[in-house]
C-alpha positions in Angstrom: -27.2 -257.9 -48.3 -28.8 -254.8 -49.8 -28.4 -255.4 -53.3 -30.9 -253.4 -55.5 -31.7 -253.8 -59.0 -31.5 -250.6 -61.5 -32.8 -249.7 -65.1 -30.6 -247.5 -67.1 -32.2 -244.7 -69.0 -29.5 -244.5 -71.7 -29.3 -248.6 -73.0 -32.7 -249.7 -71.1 -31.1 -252.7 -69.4 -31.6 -253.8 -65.9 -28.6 -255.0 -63.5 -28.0 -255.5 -60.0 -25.5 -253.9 -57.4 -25.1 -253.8 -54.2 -25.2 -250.1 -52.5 -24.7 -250.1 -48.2 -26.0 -246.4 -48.3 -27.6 -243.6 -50.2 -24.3 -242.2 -51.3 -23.3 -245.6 -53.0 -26.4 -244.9 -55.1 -25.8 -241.8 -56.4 -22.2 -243.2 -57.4 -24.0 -246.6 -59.5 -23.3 -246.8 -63.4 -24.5 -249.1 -65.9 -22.1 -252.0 -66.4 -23.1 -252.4 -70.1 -22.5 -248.9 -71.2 -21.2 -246.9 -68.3 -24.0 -244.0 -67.7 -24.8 -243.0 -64.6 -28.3 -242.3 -65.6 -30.1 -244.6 -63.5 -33.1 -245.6 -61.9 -34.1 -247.9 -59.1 -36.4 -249.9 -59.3 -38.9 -252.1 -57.0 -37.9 -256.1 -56.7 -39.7 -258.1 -55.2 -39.0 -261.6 -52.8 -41.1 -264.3 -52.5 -41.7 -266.6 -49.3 -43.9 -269.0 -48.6 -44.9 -271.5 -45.0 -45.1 -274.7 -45.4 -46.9 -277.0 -42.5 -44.6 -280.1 -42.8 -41.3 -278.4 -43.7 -41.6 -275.1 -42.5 -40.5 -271.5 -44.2 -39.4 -271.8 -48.1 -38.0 -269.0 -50.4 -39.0 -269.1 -53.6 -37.0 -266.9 -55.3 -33.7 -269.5 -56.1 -33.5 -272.1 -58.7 -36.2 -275.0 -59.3 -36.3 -276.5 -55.7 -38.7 -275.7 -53.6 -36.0 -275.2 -50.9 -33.9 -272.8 -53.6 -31.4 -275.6 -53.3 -30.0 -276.5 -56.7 
């Protein structure tokens, strides 16, 4: 899913939406105060390879599978 994570300029808070194209962008708002001046910023995902269990993603919850 593209979901992208934004600052807004006017309350400084960061959120995350989802946007399928570049037009969806232009069109994103803060859900805390409603300004449409914001920014995108760079996220980041995590992965690691394990030998005995194979790929893990490290970006969900406490497990090192992201389960739970």
């Amino acid at each position: 899913m593209p979901i992208y994570e934004f600052k807004c300029s006017k309350c400084g808070r960061f959120f995350e939406t989802l946007c399928f194209s570049q037009e969806d962008e232009k069109e994103v708002k803060c859900p805390h105060c409603g300004s449409k001046e914001v920014k995108k910023e760079l996220s980041s995902f995590t992965t690691s390879w394990s030998r005995s269990f194979g790929f893990r993603g490290s970006s969900c919850g406490g497990s090192s599978f992201g389960f739970g």
